[in-house]
PDB file of N, CA, C and O in Angstrom:
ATOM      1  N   UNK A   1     -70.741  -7.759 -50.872  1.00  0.00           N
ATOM      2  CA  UNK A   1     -69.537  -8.351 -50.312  1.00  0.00           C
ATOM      3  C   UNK A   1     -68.832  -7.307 -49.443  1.00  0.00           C
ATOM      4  O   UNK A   1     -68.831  -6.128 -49.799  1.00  0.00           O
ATOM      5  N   UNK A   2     -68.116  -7.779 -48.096  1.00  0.00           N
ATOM      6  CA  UNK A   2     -67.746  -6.709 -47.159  1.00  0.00           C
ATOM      7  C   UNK A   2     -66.215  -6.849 -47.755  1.00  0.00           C
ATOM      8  O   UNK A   2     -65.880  -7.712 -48.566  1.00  0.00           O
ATOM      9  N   UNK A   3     -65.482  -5.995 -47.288  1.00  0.00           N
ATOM     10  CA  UNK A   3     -64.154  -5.329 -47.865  1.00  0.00           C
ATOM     11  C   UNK A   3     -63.459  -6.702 -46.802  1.00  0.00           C
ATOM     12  O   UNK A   3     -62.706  -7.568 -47.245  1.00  0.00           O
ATOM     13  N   UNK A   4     -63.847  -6.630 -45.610  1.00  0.00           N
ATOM     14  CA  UNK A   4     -62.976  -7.361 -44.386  1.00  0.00           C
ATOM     15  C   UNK A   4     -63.908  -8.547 -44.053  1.00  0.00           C
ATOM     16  O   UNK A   4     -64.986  -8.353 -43.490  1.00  0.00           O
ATOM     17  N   UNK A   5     -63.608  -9.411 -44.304  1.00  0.00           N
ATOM     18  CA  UNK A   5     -64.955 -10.601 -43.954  1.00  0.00           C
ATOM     19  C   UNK A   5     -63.881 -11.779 -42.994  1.00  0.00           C
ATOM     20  O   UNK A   5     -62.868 -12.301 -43.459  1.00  0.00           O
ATOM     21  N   UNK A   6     -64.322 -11.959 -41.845  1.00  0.00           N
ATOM     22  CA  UNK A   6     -63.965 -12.812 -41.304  1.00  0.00           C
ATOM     23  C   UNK A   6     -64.653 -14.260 -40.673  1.00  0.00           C
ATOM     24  O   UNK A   6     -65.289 -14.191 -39.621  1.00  0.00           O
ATOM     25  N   UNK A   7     -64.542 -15.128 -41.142  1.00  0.00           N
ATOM     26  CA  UNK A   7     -65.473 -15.999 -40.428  1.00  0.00           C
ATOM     27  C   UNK A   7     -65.217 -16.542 -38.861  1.00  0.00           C
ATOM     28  O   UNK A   7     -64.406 -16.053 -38.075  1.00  0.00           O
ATOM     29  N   UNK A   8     -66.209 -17.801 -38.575  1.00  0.00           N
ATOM     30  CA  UNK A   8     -65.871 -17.927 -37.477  1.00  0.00           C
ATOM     31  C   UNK A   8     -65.127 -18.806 -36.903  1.00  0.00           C
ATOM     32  O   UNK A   8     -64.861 -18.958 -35.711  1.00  0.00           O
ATOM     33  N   UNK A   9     -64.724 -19.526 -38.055  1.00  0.00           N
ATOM     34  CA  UNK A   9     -63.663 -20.637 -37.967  1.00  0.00           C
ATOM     35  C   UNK A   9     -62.364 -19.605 -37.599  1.00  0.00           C
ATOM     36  O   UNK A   9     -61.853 -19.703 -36.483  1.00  0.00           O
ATOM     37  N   UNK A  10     -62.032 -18.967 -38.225  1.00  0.00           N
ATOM     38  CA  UNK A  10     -60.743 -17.924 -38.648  1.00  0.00           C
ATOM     39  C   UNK A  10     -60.573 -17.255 -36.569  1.00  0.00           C
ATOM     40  O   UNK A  10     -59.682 -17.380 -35.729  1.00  0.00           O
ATOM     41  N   UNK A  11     -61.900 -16.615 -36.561  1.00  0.00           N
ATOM     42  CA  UNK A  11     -62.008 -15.953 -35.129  1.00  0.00           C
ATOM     43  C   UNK A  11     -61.243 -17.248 -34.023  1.00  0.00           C
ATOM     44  O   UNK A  11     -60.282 -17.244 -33.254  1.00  0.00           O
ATOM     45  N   UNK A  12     -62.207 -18.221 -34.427  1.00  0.00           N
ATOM     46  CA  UNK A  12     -61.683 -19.356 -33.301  1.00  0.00           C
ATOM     47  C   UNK A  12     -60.463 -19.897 -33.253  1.00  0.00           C
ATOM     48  O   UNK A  12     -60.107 -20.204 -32.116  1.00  0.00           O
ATOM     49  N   UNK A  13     -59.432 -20.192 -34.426  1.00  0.00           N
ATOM     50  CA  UNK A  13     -58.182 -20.410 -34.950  1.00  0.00           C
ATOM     51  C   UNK A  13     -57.672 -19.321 -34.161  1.00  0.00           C
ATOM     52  O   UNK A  13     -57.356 -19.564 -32.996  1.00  0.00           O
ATOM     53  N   UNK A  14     -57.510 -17.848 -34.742  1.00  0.00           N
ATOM     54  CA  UNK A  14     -57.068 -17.056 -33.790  1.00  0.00           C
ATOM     55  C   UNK A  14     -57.172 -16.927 -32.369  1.00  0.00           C
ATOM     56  O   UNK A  14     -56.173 -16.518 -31.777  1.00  0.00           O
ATOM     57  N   UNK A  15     -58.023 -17.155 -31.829  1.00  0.00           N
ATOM     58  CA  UNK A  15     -58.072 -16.904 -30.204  1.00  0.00           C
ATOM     59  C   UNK A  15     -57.207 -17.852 -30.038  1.00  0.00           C
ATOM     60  O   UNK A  15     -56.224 -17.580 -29.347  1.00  0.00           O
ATOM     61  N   UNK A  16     -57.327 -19.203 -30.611  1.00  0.00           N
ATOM     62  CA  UNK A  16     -56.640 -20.752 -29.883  1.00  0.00           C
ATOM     63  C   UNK A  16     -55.007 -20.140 -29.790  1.00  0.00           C
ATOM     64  O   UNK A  16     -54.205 -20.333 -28.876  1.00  0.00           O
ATOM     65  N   UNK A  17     -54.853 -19.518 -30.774  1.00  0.00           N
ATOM     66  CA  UNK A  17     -53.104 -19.250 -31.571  1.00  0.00           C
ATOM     67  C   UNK A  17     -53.269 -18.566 -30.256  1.00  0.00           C
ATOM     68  O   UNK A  17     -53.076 -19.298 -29.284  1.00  0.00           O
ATOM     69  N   UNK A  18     -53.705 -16.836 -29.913  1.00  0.00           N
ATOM     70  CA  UNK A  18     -53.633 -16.194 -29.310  1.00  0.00           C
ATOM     71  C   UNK A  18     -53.066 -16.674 -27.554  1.00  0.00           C
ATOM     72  O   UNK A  18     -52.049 -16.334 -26.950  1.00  0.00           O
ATOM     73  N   UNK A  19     -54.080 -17.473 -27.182  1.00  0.00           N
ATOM     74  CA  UNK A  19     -53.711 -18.725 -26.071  1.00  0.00           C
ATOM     75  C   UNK A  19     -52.797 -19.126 -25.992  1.00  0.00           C
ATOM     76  O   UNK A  19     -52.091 -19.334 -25.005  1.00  0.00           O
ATOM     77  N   UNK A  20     -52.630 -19.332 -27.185  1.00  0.00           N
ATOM     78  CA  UNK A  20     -51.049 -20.263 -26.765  1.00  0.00           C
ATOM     79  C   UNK A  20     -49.321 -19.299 -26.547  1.00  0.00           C
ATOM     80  O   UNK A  20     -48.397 -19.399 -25.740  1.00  0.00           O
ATOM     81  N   UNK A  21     -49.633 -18.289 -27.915  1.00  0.00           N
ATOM     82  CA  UNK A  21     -48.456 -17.783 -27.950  1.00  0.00           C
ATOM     83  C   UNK A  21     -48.458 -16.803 -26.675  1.00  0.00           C
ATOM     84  O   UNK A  21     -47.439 -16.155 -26.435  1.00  0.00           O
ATOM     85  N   UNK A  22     -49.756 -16.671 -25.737  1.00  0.00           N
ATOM     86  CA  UNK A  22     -49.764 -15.634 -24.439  1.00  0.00           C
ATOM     87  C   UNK A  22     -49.297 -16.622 -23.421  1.00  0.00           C
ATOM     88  O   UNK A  22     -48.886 -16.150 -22.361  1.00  0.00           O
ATOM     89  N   UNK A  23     -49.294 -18.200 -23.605  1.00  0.00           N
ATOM     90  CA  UNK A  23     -48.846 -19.136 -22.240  1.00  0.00           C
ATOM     91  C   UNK A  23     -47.506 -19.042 -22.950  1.00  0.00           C
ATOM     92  O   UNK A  23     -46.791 -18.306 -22.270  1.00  0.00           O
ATOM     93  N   UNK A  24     -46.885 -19.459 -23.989  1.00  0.00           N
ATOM     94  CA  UNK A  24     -45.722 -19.777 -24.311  1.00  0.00           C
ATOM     95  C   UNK A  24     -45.068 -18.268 -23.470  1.00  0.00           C
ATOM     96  O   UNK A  24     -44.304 -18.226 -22.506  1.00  0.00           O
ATOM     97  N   UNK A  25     -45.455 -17.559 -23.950  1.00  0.00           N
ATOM     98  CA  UNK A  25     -44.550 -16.450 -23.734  1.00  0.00           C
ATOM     99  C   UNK A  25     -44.358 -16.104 -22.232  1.00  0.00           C
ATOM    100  O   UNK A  25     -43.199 -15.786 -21.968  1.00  0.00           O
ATOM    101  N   UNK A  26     -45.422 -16.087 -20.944  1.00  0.00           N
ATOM    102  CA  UNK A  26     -45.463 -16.244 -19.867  1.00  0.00           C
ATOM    103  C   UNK A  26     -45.035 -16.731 -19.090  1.00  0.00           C
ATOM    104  O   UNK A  26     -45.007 -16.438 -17.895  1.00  0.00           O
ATOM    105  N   UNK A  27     -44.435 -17.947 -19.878  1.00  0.00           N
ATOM    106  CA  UNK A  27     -43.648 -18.997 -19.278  1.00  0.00           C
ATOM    107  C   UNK A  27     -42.165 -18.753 -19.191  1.00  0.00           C
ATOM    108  O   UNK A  27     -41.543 -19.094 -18.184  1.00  0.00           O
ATOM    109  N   UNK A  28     -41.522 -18.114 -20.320  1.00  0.00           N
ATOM    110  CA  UNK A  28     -40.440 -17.321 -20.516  1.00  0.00           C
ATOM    111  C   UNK A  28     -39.807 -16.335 -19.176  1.00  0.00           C
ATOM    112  O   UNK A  28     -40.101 -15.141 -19.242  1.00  0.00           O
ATOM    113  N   UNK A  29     -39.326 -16.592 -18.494  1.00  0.00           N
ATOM    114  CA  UNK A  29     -38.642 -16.054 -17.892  1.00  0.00           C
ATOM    115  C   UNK A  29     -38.669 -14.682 -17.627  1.00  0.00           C
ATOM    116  O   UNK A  29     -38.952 -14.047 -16.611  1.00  0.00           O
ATOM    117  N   UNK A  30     -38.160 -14.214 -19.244  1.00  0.00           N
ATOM    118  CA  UNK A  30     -37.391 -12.304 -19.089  1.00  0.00           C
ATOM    119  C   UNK A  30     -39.029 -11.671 -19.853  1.00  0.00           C
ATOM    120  O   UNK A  30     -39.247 -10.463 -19.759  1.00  0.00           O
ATOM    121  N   UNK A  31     -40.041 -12.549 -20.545  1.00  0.00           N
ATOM    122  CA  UNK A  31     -41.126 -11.670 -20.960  1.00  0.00           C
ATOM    123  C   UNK A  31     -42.404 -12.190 -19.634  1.00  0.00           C
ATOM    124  O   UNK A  31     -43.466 -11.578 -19.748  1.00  0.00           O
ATOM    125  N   UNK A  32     -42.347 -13.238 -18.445  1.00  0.00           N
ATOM    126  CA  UNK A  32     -43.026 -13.171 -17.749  1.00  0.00           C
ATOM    127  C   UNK A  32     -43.029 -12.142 -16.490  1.00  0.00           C
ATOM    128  O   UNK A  32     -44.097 -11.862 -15.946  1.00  0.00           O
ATOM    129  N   UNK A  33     -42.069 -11.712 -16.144  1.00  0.00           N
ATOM    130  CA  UNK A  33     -41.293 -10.666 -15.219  1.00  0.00           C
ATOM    131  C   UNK A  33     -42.600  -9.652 -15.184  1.00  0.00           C
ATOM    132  O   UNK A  33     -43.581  -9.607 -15.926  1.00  0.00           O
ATOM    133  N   UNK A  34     -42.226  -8.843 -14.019  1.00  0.00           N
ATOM    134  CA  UNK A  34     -43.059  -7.793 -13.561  1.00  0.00           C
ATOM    135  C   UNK A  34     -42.697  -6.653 -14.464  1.00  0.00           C
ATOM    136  O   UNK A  34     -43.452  -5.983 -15.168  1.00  0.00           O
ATOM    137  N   UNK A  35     -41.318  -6.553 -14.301  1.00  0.00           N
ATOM    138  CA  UNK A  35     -40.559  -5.426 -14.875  1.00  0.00           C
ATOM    139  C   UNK A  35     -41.427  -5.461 -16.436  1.00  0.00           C
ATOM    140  O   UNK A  35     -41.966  -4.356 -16.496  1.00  0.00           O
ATOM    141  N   UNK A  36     -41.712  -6.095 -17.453  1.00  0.00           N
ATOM    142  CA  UNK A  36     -42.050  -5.778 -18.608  1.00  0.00           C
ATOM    143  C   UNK A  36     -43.676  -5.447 -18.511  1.00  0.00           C
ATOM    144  O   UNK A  36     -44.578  -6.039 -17.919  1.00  0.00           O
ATOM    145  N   UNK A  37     -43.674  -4.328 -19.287  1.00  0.00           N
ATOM    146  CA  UNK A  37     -45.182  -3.867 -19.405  1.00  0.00           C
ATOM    147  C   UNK A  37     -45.990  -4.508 -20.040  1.00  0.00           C
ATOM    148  O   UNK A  37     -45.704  -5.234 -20.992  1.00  0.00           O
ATOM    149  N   UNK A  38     -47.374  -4.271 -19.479  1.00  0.00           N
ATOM    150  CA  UNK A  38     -48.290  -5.781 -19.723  1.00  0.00           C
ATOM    151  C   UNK A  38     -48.759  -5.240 -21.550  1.00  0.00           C
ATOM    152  O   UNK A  38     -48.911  -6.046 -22.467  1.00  0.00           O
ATOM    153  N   UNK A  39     -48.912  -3.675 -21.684  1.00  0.00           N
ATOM    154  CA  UNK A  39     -49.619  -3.722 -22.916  1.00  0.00           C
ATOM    155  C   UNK A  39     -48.614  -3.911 -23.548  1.00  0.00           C
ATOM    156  O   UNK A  39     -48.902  -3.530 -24.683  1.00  0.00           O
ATOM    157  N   UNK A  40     -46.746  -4.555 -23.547  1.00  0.00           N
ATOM    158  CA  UNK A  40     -46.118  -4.315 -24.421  1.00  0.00           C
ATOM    159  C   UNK A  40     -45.780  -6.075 -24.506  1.00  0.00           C
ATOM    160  O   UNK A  40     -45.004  -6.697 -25.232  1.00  0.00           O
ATOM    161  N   UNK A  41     -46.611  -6.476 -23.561  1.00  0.00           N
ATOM    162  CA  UNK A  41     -46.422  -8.438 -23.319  1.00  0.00           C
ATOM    163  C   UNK A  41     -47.717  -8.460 -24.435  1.00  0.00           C
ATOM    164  O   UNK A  41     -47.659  -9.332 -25.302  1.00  0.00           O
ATOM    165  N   UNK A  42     -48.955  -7.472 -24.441  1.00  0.00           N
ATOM    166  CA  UNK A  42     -50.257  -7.855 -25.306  1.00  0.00           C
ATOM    167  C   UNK A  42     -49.931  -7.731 -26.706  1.00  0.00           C
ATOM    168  O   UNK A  42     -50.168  -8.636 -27.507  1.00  0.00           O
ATOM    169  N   UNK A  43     -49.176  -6.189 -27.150  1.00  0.00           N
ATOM    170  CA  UNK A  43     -48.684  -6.325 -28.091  1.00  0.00           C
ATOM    171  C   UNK A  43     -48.052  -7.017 -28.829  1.00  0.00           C
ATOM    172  O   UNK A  43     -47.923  -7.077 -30.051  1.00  0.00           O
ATOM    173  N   UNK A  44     -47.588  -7.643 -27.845  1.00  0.00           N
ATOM    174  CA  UNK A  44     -46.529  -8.909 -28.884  1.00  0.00           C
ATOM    175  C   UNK A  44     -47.156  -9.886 -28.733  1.00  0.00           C
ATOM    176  O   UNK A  44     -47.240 -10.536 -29.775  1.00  0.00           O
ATOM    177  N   UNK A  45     -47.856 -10.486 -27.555  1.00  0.00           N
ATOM    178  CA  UNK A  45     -48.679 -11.965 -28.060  1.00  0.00           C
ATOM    179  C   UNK A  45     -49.666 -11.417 -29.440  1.00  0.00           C
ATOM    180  O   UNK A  45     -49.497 -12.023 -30.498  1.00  0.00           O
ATOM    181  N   UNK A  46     -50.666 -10.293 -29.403  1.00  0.00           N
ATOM    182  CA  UNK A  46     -50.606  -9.971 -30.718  1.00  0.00           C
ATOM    183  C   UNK A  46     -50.015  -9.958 -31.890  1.00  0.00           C
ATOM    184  O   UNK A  46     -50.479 -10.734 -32.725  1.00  0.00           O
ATOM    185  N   UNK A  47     -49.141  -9.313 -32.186  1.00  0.00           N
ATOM    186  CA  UNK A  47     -47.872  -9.224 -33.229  1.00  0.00           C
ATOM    187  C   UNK A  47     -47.643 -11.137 -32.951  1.00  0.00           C
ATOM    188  O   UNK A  47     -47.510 -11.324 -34.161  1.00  0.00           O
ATOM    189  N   UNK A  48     -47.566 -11.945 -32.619  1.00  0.00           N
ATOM    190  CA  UNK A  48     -46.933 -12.984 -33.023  1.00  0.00           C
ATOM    191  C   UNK A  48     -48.347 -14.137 -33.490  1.00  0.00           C
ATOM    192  O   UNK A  48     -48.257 -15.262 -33.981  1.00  0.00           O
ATOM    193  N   UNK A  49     -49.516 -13.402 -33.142  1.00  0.00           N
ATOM    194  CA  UNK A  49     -50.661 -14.240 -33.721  1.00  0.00           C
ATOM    195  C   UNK A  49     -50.743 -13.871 -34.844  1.00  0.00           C
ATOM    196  O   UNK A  49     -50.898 -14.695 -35.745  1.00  0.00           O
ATOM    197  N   UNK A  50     -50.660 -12.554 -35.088  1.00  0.00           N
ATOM    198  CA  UNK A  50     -51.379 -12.136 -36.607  1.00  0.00           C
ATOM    199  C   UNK A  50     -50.101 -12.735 -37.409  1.00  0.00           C
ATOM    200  O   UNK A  50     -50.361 -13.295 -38.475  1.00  0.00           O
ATOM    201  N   UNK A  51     -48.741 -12.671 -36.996  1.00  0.00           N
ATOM    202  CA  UNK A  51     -47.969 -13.413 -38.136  1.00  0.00           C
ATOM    203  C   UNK A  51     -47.886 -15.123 -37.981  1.00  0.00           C
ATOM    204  O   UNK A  51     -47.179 -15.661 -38.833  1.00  0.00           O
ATOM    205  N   UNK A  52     -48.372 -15.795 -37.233  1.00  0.00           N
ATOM    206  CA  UNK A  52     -48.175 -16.986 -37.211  1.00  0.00           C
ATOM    207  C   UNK A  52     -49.934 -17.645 -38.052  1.00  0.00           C
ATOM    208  O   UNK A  52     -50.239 -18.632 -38.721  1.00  0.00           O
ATOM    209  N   UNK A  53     -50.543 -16.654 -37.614  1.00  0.00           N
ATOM    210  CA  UNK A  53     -51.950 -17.352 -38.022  1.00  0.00           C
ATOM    211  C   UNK A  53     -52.052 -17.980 -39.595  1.00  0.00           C
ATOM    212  O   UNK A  53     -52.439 -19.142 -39.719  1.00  0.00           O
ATOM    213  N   UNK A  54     -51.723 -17.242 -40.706  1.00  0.00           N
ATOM    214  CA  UNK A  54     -51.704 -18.133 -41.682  1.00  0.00           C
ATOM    215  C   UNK A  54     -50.580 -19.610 -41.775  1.00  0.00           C
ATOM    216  O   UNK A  54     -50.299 -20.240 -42.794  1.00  0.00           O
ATOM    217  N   UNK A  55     -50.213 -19.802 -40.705  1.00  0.00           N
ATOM    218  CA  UNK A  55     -49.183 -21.302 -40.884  1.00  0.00           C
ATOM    219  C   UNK A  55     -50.253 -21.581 -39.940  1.00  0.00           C
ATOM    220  O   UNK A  55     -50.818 -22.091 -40.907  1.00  0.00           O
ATOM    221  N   UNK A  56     -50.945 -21.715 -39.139  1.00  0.00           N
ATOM    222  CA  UNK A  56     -51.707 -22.135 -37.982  1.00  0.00           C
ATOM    223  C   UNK A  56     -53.053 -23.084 -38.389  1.00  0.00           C
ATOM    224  O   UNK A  56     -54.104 -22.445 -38.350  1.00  0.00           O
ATOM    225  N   UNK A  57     -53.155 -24.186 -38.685  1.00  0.00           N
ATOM    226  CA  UNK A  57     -54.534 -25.380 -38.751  1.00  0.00           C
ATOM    227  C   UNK A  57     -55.064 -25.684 -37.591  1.00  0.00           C
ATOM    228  O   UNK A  57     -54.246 -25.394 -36.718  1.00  0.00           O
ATOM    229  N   UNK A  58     -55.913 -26.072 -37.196  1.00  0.00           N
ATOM    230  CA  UNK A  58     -56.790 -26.969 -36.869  1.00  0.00           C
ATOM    231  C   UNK A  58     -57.138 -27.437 -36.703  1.00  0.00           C
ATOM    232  O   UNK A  58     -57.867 -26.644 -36.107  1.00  0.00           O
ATOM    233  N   UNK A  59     -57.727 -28.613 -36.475  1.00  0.00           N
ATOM    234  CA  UNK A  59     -58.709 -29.857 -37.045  1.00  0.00           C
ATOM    235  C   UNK A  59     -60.047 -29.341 -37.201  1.00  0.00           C
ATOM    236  O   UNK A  59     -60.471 -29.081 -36.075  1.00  0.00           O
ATOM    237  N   UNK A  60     -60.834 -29.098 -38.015  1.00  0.00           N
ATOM    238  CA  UNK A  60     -62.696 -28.796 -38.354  1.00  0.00           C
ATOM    239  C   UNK A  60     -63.741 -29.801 -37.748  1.00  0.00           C
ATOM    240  O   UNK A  60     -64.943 -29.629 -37.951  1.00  0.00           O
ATOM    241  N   UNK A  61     -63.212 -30.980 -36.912  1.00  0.00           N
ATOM    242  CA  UNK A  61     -63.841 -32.274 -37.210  1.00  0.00           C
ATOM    243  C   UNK A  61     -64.299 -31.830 -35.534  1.00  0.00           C
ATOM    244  O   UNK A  61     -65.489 -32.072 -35.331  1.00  0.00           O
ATOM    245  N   UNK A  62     -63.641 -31.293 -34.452  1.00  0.00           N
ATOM    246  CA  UNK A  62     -64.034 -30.700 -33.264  1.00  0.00           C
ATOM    247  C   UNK A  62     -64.367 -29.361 -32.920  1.00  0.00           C
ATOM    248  O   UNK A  62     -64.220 -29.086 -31.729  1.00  0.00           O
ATOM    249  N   UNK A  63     -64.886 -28.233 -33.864  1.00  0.00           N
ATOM    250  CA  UNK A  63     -64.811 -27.054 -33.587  1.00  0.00           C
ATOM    251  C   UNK A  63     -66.491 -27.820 -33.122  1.00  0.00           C
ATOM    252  O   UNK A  63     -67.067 -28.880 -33.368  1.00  0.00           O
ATOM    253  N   UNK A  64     -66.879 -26.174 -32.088  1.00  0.00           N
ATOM    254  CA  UNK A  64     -67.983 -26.052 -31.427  1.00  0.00           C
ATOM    255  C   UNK A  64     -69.223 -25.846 -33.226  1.00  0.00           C
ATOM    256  O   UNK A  64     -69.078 -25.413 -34.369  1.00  0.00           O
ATOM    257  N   UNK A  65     -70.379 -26.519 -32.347  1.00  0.00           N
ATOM    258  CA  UNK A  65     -71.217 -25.831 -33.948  1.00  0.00           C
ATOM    259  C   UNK A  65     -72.470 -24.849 -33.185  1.00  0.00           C
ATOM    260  O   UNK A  65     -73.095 -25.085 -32.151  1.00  0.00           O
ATOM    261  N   UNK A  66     -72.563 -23.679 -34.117  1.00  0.00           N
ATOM    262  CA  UNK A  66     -73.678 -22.588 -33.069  1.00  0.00           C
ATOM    263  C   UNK A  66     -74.779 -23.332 -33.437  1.00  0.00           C
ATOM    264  O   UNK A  66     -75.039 -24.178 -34.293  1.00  0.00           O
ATOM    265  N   UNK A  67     -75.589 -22.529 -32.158  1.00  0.00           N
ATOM    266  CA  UNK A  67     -77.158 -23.354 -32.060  1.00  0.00           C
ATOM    267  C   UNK A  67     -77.933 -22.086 -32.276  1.00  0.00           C
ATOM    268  O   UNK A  67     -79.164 -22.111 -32.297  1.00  0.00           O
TER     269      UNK A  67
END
C-alpha cells in the first residue's frame, strides 16, 4: 500500500475544480488585472482547489473510461 494513493477519478475531479476556480477568478476584475502576479493568481487557484475539493462531486455516470 502507497503512503499517498490517488486515483483517477480524484485527479479528474481536481483538474475540473481547478478549471473552474482559474475562470471564476479571471473573471474577477482586481485578480484578472495585469498588475497581479500570475504565480500568485496560480497559487491561489491552487490554494482554493485543494480546500474546496473535498465538498466538490461529480457525476461517475460521464467520466471518460481508459482504453
Amino acid at each position: 500500500m502507497y503512503p499517498f494513493e490517488i486515483s483517477q477519478y480524484d485527479l479528474y475531479r481536481a483538474m475540473l475544480l481547478m478549471f473552474r476556480c482559474g475562470a471564476f477568478l479571471m473573471t474577477i476584475p482586481a485578480f484578472g488585472h495585469v498588475s497581479i502576479p500570475r504565480m500568485f493568481r496560480l497559487w491561489l487557484v491552487l490554494f482554493l482547489t485543494v480546500l474546496l475539493l473535498p465538498f466538490a462531486s461529480i457525476s461517475t455516470d460521464q467520466l471518460p473510461v481508459p482504453t
